[in-house]
C-alpha positions in Angstrom: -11.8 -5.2 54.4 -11.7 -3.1 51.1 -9.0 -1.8 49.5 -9.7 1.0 47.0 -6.6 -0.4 44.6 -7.0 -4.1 45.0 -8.2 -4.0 41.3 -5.5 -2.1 40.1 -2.8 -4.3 41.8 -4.6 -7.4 40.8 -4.6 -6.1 37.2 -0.4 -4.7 37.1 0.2 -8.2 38.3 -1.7 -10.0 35.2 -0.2 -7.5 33.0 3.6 -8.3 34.1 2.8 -12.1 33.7 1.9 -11.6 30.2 5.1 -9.2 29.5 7.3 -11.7 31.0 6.2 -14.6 28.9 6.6 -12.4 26.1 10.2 -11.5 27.5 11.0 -15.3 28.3 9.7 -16.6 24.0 11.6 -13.6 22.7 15.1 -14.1 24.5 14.8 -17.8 23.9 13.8 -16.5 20.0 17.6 -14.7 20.7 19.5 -17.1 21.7 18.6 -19.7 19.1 19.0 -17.5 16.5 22.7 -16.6 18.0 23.5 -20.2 17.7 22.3 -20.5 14.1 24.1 -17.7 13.0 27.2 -19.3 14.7 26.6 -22.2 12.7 28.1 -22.7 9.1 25.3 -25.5 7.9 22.6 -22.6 8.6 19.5 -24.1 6.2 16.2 -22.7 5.4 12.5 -23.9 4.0 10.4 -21.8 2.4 6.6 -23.3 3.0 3.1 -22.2 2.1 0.4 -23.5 4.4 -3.4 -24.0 4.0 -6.2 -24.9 6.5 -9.6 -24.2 7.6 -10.9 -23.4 11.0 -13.1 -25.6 13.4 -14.7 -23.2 15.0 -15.0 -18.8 14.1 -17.7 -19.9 11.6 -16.6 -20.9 8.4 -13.1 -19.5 7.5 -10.1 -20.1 5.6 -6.0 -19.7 6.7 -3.3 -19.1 4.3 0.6 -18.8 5.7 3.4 -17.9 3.7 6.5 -19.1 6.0 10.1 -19.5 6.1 12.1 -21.2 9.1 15.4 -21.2 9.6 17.8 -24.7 11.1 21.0 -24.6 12.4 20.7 -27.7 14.3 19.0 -30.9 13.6 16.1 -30.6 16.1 15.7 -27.2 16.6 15.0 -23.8 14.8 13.4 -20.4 14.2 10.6 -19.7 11.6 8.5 -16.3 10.8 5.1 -16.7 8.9 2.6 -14.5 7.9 -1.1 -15.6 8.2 -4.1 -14.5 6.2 -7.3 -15.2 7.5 -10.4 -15.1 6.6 -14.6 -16.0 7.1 -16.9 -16.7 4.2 -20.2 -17.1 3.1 -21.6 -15.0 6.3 -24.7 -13.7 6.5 -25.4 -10.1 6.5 -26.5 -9.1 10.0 -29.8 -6.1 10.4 -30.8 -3.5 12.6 -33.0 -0.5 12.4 -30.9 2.7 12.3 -33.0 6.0 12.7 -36.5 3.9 11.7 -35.1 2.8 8.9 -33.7 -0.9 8.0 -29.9 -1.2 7.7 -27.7 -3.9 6.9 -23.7 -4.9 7.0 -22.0 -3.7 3.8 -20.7 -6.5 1.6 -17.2 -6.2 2.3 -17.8 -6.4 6.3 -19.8 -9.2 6.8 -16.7 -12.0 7.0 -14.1 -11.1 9.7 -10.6 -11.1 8.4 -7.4 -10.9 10.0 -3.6 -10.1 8.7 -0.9 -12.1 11.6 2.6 -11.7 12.2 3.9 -15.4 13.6 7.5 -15.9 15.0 8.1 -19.1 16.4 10.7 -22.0 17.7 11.0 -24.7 16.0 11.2 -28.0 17.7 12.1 -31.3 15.6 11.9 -34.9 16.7 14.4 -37.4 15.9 13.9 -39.1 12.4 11.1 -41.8 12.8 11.8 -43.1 9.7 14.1 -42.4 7.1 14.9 -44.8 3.5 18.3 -45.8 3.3 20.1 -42.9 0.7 18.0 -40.4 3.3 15.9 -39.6 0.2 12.4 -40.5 2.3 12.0 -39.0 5.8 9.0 -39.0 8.3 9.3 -36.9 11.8 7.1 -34.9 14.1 7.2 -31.0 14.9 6.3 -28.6 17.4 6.0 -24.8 17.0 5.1 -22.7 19.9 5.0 -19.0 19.1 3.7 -15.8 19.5 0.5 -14.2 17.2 0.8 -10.5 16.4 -2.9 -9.8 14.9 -4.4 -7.1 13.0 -8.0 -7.1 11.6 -9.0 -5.8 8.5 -11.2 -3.8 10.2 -12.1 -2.1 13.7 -15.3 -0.8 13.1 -18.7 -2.2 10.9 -20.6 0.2 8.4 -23.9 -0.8 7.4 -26.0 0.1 4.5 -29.3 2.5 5.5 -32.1 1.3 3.1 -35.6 2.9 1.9 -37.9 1.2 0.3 -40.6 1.9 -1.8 -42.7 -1.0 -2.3 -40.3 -4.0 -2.4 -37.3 -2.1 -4.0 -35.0 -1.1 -1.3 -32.7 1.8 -2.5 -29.7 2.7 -0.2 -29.4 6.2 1.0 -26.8 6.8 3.6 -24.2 4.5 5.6 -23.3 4.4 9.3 -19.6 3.6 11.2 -19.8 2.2 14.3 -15.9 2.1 16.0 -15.1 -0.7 18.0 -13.0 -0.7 21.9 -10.9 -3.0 23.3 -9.2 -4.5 20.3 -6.6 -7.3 21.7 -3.7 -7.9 19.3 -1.7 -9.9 21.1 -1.5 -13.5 21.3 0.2 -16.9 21.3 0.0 -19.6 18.9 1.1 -23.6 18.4 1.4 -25.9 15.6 1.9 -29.5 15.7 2.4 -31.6 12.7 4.0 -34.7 10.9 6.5 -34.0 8.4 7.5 -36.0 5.3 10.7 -35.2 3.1 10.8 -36.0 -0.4 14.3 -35.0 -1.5 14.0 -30.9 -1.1 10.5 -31.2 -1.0 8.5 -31.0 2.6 4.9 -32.0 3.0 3.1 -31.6 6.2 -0.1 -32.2 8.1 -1.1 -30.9 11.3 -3.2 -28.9 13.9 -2.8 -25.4 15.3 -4.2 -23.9 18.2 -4.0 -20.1 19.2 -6.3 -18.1 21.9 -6.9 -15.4 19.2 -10.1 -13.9 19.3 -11.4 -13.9 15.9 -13.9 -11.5 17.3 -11.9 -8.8 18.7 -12.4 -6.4 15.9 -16.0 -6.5 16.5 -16.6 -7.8 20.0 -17.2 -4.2 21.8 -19.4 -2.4 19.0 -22.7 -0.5 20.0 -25.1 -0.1 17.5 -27.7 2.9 17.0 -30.3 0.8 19.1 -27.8 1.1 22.5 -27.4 -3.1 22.0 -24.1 -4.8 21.4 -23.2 -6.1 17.9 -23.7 -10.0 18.5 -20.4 -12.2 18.3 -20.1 -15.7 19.6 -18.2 -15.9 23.0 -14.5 -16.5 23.1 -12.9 -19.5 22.7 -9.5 -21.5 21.6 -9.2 -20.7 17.8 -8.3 -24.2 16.0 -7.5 -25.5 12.4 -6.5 -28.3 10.6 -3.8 -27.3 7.9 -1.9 -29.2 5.2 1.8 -27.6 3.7 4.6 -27.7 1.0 7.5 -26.3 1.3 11.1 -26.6 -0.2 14.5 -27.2 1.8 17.5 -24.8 1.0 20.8 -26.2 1.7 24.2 -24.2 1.0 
């Protein structure tokens, strides 16, 4: 039998799921950071990551970041991630008979991301014996806040005369459905050198590098194309100094 708000129940329920998981990182965000803050050896790194994506096309990551330790295996941190494609090509369509093309400054998707995360350490794997060297392994589950650079494309309408093509008006087209929400995770291996931190690792989110673009409909009624939605994933190397009162 059919019930007119199946849908709608079906939907609430998703929607609470996601709200409690957000409810269950942040309190657990909380509480960690209460027993830091309770803790006189509270410690922080400053580090500055760097990777490149393995899929979304060809794009870059850049992450300011600072974590905070009160404990020797676990912590907060807060980064901020840039984002961005490159070398794209500039996508056509026809736009009243005439040919148009993405502007310059909108044919790489870019992204701005708020990341809070927990910080999990493993014990010391290795460590030289004035703890001057050290080599462990680290987890960071968190939570992506994203905003693109833009919701919307513009494209350039051309003229031509002959083979010189002169541009003579431009064209928005909004985008619907933007998601901003999201979670994140990086895993890496970590080795001390005095104050100094370097790190390798991978990071995989479920952000939609597409989101800002993925419901846009052109002057032809189509779709703007995007590539379907997948795992976002990057490798990433770091440095980063340790502060120590």
């Amino acid at each position: 039998m059919f019930y007119p708000f199946q849908k709608e129940e079906v939907s609430c329920d998703i929607n609470m799921n996601k709200y409690s998981v957000i409810l269950a990182i942040l309190l657990l965000y909380i509480k960690i950071a209460t027993l830091n803050a309770q803790n006189d050896k509270l410690s922080f790194t400053a580090d500055l990551y760097g990777g490149l994506y393995l899929n979304n096309g060809q794009a870059w990551q850049l992450e300011p970041s600072v974590s905070w330790s009160g404990h020797k295996y676990f912590g907060l941190a807060l980064g901020l991630e840039l984002t961005g494609q490159y070398n794209q090509p500039s996508r056509q369509t026809i736009i009243d008979g005439n040919e148009a093309e993405l502007t310059d400054n909108e044919r790489n998707v870019a992204w701005i991301i708020l990341k809070p995360s927990v910080v999990f350490k493993s014990p010391t794997i290795w460590k030289s014996s004035d703890n001057h060297y050290r080599l462990w392994v680290q987890l960071e589950p968190g939570l992506s806040f994203a905003c693109p650079f833009r919701n919307s494309l513009t494209y350039e309408i051309k003229k031509f005369t002959g083979i010189i093509g002169q541009t003579v008006d431009y064209r928005t087209f909004p985008n619907k459905g933007l998601r901003w929400f999201y979670w994140n995770t990086k895993a890496s291996v970590n080795f001390s050198l005095g104050r100094f931190i370097f790190r390798g690792g991978y990071y995989i989110s479920n952000l939609d590098y597409y989101s800002g673009r993925r419901n846009i409909t052109l002057a032809n009624g189509q779709r703007f194309h995007v590539p379907e939605k997948e795992l976002s994933q990057s490798i990433f190397l770091s440095i980063g100094y340790y502060f120590h009162p």
